[in-house]
HTML snippet that shows the backbone in 3Dmol.js (N, CA, C, O; Angstrom):
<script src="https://3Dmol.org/build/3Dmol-min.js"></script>
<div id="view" style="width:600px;height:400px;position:relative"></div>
<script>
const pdb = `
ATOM      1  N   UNK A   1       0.821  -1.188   0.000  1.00  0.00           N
ATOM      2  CA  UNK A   1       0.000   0.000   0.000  1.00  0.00           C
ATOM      3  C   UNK A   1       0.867   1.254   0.000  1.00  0.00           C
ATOM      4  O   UNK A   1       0.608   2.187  -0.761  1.00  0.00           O
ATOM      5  N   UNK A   2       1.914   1.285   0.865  1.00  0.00           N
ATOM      6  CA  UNK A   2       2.577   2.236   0.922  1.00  0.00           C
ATOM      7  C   UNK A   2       3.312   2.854  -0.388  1.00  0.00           C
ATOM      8  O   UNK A   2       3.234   4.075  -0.518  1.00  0.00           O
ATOM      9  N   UNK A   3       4.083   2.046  -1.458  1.00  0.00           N
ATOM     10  CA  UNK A   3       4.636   1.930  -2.163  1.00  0.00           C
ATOM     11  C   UNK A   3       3.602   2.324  -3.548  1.00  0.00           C
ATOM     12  O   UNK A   3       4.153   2.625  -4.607  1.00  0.00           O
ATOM     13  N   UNK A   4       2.411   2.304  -3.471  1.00  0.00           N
ATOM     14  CA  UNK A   4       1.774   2.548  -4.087  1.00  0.00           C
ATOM     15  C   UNK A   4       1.066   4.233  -4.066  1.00  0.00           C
ATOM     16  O   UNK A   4       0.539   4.900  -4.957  1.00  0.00           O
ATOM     17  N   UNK A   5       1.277   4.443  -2.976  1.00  0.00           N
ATOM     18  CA  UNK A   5       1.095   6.160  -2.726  1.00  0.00           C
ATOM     19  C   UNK A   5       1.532   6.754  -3.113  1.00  0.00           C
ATOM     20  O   UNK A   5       1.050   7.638  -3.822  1.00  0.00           O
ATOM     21  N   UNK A   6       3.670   6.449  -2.637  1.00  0.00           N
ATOM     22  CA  UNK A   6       4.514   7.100  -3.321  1.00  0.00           C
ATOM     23  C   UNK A   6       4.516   6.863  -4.621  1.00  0.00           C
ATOM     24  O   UNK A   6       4.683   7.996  -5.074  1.00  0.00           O
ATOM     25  N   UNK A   7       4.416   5.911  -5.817  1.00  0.00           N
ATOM     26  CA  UNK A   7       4.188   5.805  -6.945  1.00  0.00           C
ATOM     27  C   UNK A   7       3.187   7.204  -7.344  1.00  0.00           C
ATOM     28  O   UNK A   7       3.522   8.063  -8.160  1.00  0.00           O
ATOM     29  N   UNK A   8       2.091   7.200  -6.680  1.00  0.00           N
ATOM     30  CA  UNK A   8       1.306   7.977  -6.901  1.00  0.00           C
ATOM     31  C   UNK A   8       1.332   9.402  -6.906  1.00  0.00           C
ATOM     32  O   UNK A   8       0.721  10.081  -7.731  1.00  0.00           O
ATOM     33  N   UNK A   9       2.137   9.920  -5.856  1.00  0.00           N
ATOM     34  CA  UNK A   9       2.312  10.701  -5.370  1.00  0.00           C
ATOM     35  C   UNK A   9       3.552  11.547  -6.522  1.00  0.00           C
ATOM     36  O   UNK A   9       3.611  12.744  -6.805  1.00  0.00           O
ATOM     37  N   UNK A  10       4.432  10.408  -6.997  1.00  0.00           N
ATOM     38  CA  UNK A  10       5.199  11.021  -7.903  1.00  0.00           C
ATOM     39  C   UNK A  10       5.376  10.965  -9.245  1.00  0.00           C
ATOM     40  O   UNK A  10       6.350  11.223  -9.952  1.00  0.00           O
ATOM     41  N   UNK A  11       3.683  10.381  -9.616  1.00  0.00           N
ATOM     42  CA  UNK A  11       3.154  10.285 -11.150  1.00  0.00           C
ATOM     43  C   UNK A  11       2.633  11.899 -10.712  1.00  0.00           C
ATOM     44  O   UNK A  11       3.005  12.787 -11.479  1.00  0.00           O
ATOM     45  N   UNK A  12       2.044  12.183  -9.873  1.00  0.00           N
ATOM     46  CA  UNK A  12       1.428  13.253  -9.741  1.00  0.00           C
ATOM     47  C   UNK A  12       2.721  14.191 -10.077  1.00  0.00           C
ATOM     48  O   UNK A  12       3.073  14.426 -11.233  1.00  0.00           O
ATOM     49  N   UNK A  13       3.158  14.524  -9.312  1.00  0.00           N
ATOM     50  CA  UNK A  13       4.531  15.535  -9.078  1.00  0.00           C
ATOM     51  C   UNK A  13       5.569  15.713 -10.914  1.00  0.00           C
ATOM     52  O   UNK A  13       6.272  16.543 -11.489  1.00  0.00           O
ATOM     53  N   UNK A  14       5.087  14.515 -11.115  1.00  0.00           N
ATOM     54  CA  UNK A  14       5.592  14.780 -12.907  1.00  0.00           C
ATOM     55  C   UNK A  14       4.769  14.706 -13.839  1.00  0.00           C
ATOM     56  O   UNK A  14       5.145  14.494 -14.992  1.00  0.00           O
ATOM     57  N   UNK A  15       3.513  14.864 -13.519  1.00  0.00           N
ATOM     58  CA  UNK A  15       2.730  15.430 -14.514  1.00  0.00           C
ATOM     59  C   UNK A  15       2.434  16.876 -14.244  1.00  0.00           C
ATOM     60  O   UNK A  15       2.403  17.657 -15.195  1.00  0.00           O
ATOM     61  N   UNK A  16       2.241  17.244 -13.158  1.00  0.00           N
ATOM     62  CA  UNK A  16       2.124  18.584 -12.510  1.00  0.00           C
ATOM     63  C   UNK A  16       3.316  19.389 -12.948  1.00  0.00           C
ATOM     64  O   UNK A  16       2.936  20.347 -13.622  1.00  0.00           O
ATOM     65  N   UNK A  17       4.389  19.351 -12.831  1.00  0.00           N
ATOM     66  CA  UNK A  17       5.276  19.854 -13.180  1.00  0.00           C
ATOM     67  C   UNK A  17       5.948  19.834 -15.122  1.00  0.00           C
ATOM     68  O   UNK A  17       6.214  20.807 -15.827  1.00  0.00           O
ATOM     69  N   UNK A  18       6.019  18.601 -15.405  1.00  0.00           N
ATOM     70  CA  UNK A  18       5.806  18.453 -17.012  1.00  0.00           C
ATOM     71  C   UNK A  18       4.489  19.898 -17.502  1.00  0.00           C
ATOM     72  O   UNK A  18       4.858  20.820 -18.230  1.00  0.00           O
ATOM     73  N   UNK A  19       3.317  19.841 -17.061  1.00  0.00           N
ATOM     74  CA  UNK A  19       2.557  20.602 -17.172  1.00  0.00           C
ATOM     75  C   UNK A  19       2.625  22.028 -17.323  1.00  0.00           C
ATOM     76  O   UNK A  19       2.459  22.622 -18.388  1.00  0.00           O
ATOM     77  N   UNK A  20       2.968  22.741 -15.805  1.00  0.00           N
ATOM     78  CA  UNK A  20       4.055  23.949 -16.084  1.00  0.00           C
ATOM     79  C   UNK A  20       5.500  24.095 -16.675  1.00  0.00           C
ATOM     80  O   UNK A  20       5.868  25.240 -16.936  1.00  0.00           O
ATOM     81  N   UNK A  21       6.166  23.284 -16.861  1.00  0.00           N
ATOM     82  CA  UNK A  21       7.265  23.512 -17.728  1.00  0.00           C
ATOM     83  C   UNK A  21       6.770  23.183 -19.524  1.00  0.00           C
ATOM     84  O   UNK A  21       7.585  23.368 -20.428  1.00  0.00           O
ATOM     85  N   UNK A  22       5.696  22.811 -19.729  1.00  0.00           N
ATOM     86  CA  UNK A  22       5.341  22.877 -21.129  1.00  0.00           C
ATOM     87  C   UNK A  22       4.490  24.314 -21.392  1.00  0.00           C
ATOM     88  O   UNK A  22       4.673  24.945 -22.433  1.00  0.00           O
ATOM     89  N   UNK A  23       3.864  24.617 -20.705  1.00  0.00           N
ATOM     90  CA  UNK A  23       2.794  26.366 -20.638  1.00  0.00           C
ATOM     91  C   UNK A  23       4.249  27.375 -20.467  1.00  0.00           C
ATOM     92  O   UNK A  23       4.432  28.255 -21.308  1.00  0.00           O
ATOM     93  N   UNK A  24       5.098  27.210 -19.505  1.00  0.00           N
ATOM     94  CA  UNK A  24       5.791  28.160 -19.547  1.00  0.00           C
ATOM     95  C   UNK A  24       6.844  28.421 -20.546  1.00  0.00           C
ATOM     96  O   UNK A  24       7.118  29.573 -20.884  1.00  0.00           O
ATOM     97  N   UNK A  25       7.384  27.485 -20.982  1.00  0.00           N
ATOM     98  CA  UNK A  25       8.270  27.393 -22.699  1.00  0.00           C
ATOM     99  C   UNK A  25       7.488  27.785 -23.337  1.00  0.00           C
ATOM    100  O   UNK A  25       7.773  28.850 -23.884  1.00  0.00           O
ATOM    101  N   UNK A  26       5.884  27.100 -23.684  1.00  0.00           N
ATOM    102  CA  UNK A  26       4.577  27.857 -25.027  1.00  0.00           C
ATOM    103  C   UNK A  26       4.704  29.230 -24.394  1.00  0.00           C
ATOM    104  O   UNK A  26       5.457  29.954 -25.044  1.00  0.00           O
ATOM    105  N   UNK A  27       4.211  29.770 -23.364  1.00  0.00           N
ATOM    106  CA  UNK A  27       4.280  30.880 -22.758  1.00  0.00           C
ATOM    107  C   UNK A  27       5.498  32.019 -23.569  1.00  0.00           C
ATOM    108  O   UNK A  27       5.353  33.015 -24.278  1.00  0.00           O
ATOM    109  N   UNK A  28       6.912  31.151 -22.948  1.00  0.00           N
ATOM    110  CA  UNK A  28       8.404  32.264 -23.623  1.00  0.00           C
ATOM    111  C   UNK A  28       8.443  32.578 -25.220  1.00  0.00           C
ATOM    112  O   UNK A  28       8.701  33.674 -25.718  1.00  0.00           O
ATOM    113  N   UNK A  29       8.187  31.591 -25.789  1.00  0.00           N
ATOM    114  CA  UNK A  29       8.294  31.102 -27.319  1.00  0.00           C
ATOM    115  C   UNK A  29       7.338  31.937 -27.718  1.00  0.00           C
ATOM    116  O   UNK A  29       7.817  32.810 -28.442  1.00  0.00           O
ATOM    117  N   UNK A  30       5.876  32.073 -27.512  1.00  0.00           N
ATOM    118  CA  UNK A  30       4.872  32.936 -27.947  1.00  0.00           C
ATOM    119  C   UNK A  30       5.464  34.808 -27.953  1.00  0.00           C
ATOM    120  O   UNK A  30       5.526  35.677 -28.823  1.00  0.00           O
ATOM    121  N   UNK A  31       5.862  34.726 -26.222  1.00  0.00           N
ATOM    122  CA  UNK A  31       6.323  36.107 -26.477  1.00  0.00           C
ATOM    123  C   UNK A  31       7.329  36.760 -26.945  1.00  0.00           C
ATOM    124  O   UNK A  31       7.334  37.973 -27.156  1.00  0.00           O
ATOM    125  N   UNK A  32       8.792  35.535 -27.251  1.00  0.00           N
ATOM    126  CA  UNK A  32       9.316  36.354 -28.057  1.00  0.00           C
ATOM    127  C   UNK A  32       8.896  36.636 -29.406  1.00  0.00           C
ATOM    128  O   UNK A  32       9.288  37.692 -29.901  1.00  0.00           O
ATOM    129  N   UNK A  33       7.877  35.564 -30.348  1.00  0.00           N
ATOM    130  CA  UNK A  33       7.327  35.539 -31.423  1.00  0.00           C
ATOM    131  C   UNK A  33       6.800  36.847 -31.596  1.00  0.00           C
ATOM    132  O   UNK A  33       7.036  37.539 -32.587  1.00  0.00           O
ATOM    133  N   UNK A  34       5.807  37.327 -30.259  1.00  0.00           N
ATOM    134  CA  UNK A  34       5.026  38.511 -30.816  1.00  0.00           C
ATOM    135  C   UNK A  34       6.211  39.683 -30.457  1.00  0.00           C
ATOM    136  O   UNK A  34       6.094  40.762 -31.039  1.00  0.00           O
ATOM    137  N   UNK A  35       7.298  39.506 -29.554  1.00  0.00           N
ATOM    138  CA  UNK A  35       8.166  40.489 -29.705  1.00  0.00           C
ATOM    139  C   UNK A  35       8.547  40.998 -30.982  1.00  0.00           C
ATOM    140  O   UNK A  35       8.338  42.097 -31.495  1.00  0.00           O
ATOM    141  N   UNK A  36       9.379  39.591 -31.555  1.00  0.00           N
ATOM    142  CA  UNK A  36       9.926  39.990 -33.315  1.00  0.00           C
ATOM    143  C   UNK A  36       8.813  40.651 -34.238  1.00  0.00           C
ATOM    144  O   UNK A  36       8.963  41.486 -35.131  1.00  0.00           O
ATOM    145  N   UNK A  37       7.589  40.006 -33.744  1.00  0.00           N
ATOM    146  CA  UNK A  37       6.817  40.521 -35.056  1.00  0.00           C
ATOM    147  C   UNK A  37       6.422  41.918 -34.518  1.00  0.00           C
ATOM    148  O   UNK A  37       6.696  42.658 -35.463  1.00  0.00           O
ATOM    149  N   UNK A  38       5.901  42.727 -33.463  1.00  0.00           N
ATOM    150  CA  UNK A  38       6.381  44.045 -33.191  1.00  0.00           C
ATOM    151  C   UNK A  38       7.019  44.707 -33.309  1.00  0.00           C
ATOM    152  O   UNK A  38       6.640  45.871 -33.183  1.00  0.00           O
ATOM    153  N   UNK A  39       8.436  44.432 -33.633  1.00  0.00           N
ATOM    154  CA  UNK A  39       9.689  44.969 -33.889  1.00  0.00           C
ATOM    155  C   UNK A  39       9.598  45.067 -34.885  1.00  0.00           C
ATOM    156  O   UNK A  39       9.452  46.195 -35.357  1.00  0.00           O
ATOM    157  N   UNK A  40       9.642  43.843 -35.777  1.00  0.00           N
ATOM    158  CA  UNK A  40       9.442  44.142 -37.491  1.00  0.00           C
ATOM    159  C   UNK A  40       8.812  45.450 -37.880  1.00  0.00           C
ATOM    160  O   UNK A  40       9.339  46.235 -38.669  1.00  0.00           O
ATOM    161  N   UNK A  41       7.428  45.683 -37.169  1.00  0.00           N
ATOM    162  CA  UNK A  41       6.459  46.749 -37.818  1.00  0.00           C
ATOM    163  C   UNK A  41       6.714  48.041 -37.383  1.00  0.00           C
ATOM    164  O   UNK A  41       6.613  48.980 -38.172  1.00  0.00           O
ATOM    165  N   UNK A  42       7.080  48.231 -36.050  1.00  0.00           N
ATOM    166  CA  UNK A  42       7.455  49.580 -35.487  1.00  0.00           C
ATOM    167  C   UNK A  42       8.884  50.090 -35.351  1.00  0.00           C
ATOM    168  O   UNK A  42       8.968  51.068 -34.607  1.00  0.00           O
ATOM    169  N   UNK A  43      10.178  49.615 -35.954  1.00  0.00           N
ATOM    170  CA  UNK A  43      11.211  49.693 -36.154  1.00  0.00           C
ATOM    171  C   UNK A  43      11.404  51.364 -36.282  1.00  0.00           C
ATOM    172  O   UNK A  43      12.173  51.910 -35.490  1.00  0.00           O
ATOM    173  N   UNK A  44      10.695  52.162 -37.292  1.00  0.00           N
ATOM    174  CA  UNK A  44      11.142  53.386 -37.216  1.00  0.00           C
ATOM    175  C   UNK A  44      10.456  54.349 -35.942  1.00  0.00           C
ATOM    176  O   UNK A  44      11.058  55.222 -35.317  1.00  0.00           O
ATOM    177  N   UNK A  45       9.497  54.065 -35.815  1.00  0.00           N
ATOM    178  CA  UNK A  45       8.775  54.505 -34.104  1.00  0.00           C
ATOM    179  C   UNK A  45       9.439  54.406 -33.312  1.00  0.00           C
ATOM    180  O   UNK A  45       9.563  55.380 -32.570  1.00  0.00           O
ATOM    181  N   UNK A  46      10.387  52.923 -32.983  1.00  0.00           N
ATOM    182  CA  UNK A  46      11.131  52.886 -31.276  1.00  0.00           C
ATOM    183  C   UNK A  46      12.245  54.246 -31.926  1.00  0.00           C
ATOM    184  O   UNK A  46      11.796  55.370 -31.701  1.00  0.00           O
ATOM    185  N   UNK A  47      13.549  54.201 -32.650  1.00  0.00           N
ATOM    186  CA  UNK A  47      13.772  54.636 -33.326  1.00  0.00           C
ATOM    187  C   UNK A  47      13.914  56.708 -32.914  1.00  0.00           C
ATOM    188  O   UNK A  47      14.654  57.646 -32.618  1.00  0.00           O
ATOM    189  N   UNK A  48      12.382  56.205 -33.259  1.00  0.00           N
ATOM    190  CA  UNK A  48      11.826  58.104 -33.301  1.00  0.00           C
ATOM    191  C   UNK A  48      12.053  58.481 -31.741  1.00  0.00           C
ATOM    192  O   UNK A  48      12.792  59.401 -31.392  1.00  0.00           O
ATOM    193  N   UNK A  49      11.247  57.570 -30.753  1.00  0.00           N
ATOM    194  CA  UNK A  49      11.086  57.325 -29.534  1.00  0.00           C
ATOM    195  C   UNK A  49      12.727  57.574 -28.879  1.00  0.00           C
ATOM    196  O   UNK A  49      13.170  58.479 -28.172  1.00  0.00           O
ATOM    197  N   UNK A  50      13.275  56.539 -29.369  1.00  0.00           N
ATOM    198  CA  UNK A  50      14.613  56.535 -28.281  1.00  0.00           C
ATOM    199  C   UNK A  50      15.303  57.735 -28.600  1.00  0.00           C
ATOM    200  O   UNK A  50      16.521  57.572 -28.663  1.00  0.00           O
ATOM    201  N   UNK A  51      14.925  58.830 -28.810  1.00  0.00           N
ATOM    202  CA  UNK A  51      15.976  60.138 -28.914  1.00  0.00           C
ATOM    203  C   UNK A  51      16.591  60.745 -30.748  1.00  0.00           C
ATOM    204  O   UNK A  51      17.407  61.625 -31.022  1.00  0.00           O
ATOM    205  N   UNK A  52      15.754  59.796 -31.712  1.00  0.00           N
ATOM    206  CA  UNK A  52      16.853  60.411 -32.618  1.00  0.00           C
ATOM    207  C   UNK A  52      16.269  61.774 -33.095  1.00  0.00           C
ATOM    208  O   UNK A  52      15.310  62.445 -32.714  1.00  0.00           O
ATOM    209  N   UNK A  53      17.136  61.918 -34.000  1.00  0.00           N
ATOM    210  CA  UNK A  53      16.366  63.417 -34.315  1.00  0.00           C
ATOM    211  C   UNK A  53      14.789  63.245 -35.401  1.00  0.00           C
ATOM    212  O   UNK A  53      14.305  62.212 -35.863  1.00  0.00           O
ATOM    213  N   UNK A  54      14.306  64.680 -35.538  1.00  0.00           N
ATOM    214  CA  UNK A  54      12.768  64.487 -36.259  1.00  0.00           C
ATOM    215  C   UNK A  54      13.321  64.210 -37.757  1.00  0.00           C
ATOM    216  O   UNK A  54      14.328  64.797 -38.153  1.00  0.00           O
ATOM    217  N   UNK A  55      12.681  63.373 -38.497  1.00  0.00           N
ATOM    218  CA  UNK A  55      13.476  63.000 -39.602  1.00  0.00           C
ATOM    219  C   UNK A  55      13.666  64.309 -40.867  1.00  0.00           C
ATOM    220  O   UNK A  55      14.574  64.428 -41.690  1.00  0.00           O
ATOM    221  N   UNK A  56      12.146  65.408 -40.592  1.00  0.00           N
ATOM    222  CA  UNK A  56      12.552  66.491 -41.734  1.00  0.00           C
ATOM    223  C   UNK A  56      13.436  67.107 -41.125  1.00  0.00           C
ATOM    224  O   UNK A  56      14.411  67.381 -41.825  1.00  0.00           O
ATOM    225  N   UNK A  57      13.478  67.444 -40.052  1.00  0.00           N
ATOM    226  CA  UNK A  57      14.837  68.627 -39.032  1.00  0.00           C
ATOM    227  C   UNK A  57      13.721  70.145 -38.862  1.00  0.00           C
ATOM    228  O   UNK A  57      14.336  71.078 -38.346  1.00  0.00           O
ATOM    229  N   UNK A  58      12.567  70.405 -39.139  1.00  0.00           N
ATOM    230  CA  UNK A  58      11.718  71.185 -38.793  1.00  0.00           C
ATOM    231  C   UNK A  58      11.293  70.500 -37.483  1.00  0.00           C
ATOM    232  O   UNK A  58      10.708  69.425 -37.349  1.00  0.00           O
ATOM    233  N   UNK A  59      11.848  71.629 -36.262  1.00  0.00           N
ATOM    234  CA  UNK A  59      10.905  71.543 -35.227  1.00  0.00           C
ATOM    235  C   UNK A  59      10.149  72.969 -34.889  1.00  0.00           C
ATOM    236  O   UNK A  59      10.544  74.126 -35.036  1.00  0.00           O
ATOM    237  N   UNK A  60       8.788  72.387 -34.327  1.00  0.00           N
ATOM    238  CA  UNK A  60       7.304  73.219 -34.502  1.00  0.00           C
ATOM    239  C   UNK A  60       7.893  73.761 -32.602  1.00  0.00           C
ATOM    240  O   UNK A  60       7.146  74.630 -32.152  1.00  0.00           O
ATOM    241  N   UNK A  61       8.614  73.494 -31.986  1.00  0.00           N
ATOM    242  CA  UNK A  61       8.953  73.733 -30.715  1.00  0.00           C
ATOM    243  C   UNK A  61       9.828  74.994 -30.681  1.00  0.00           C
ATOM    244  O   UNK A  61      10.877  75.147 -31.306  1.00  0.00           O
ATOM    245  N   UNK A  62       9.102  76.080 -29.667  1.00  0.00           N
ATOM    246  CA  UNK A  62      10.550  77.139 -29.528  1.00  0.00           C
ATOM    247  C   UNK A  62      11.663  76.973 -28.434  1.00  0.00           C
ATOM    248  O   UNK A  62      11.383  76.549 -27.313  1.00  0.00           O
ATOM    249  N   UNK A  63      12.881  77.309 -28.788  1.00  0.00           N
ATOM    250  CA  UNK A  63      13.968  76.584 -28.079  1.00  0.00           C
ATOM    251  C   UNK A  63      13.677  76.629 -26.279  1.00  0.00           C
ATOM    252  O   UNK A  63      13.751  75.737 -25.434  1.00  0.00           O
ATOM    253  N   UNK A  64      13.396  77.795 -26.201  1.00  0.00           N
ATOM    254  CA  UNK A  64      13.190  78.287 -24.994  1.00  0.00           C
ATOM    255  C   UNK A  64      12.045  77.247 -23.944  1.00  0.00           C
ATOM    256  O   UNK A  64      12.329  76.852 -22.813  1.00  0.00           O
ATOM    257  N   UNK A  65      10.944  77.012 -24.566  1.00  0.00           N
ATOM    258  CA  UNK A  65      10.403  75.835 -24.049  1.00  0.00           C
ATOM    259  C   UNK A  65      10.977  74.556 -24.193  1.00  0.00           C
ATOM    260  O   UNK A  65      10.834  73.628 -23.397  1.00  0.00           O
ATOM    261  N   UNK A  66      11.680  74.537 -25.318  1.00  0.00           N
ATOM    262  CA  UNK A  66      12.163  72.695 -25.325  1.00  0.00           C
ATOM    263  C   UNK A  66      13.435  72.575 -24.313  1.00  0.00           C
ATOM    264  O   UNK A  66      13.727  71.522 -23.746  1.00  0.00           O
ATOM    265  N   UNK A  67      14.186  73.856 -24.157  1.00  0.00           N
ATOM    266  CA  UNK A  67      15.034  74.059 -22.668  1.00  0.00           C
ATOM    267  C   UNK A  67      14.482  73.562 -21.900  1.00  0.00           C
ATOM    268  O   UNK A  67      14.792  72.424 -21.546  1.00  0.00           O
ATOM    269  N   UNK A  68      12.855  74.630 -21.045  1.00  0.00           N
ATOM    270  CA  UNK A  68      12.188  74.007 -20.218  1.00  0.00           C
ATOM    271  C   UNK A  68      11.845  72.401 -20.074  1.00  0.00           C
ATOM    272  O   UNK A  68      11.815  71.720 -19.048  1.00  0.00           O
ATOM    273  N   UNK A  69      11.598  72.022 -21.438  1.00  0.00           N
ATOM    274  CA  UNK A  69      11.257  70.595 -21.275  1.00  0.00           C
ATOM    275  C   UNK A  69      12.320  69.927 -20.917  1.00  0.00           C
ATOM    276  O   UNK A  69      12.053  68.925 -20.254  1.00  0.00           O
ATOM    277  N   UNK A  70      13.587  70.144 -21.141  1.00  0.00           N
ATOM    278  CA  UNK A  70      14.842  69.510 -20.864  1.00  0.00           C
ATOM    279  C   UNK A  70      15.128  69.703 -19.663  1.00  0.00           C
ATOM    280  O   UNK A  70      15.607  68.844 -18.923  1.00  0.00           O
ATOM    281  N   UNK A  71      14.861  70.856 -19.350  1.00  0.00           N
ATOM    282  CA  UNK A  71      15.568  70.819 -17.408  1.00  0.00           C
ATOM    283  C   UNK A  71      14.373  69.968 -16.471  1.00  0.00           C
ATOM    284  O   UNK A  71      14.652  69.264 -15.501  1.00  0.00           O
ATOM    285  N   UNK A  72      12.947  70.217 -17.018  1.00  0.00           N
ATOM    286  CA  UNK A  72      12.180  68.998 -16.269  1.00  0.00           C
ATOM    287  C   UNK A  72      12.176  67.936 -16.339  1.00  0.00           C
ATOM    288  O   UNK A  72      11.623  67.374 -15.394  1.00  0.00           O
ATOM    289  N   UNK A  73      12.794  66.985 -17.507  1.00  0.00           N
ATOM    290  CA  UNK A  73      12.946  66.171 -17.704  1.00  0.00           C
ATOM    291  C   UNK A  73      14.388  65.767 -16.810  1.00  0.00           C
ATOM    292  O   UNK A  73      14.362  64.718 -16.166  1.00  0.00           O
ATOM    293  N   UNK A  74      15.235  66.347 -16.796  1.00  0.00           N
ATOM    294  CA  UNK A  74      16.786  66.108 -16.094  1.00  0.00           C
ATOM    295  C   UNK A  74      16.228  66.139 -14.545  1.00  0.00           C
ATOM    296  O   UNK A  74      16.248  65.151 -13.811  1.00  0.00           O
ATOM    297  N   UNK A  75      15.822  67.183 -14.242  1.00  0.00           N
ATOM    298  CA  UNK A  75      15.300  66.962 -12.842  1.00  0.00           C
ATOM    299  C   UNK A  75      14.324  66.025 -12.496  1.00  0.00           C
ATOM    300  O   UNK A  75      14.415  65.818 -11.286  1.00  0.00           O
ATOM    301  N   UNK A  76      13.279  65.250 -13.090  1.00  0.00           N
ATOM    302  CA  UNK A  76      12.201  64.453 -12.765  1.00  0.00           C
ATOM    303  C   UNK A  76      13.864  62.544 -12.815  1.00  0.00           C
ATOM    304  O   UNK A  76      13.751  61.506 -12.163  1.00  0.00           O
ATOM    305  N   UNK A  77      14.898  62.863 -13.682  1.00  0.00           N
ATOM    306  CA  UNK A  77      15.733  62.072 -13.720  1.00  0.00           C
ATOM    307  C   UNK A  77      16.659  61.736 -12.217  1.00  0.00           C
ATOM    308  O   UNK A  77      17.248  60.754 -11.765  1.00  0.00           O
ATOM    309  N   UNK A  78      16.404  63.150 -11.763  1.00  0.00           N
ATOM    310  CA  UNK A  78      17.709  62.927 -10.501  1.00  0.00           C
ATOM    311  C   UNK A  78      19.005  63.851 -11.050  1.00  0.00           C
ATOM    312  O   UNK A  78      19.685  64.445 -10.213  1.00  0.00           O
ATOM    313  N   UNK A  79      19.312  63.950 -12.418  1.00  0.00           N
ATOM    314  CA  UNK A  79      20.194  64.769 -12.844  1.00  0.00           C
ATOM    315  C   UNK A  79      20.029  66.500 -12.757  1.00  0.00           C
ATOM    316  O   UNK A  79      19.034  67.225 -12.746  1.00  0.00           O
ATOM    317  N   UNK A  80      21.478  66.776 -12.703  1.00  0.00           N
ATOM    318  CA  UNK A  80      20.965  68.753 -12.395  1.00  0.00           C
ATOM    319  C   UNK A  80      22.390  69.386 -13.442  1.00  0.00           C
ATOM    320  O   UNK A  80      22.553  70.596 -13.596  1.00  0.00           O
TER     321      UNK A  80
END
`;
const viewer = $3Dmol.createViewer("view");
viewer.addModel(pdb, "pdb");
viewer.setStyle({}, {cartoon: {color: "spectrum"}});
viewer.zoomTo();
viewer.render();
</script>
């Protein structure tokens, strides 16, 4: 009887676990999938986003405020 629990006990413990280690690989695999395919489409957006310049070089901003925006931005950073 005894021997039959633990049998039991550790069919359980490897299906339970087989279980989450198969959802969590589908899980990783899915999200890097939809990572790449995000990336593919918004490539010039992150791009725009991470700091480069506006691609015509017309900015609609006067310097004097985009200063302002820069020193709030440095200060909301911790930087001075």
């Amino acid at each position: 009887m005894e021997t039959s629990l633990i049998a039991q006990g550790l069919d359980l413990l490897l299906y339970g676990m087989g279980t989450v280690f198969t959802f969590l690989t589908l899980l990783v695999g899915i999200t890097a999938a939809m990572s790449a395919l995000v990336n593919r489409f918004t490539e010039e957006e992150v791009a725009f986003a991470a700091g480069a310049e506006v691609p015509n070089g017309n900015s609609s901003v006067e310097p004097r405020i985009a200063k302002a925006i820069q020193v709030a931005i440095d200060q909301h950073r911790g930087r001075k």
